[in-house]
C-alpha positions in Angstrom: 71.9 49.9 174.4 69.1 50.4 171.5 70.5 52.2 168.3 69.2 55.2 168.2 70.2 56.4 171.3 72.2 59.5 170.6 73.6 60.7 173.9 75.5 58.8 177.6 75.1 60.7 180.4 77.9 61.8 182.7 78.2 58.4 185.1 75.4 57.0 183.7 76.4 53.7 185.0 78.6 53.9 188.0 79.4 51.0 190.1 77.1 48.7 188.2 78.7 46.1 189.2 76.7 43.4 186.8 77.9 44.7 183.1 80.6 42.4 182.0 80.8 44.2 177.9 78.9 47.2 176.7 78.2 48.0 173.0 77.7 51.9 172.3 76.3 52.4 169.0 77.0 54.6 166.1 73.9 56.7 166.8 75.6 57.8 169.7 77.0 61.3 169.4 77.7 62.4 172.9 79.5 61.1 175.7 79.2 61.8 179.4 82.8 61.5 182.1 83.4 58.6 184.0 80.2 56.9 182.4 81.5 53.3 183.5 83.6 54.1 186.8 83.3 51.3 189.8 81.7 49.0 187.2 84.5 45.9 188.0 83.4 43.3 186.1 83.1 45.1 182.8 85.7 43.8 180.7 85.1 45.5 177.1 83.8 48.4 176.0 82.7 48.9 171.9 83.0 52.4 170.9 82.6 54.5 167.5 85.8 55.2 166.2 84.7 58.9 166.5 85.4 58.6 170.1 88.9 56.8 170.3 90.9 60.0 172.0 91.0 60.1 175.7 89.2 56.8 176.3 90.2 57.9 179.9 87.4 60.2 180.2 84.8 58.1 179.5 85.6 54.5 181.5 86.7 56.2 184.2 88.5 53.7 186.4 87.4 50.4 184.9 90.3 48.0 183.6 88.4 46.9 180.8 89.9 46.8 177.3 88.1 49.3 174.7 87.7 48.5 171.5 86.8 50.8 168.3 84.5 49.8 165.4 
């Protein structure tokens, strides 16, 4: 994802099964629900600090590991 991007939609990228890691800038101010749910092979997720309460509602059901910069 480009910096300057400033908002995720709402399952944006469900069941995209190809994303293995996903890097969400700090330009990002908004997050969407359940923006990776389905997506299986995704394995880490970078996220602003800003967003590090209820991961939950953003991964969705992924088992990936989340990680805050």
């Amino acid at each position: 994802m480009r910096y300057g991007t400033i908002e995720i939609a709402s399952r944006c990228f469900v069941g995209c099964t190809s994303l293995t890691s996903f890097f969400i800038p700090n330009s990002v101010k908004r997050l969407g629900y359940d923006i990776f749910k389905g997506c299986t092979e995704l394995k880490r997720v970078h996220l602003p600090k800003r967003f590090d309460k209820s991961t939950d509602r953003y991964i969705g059901d992924c088992s990936s590991e989340v990680y805050f910069k």
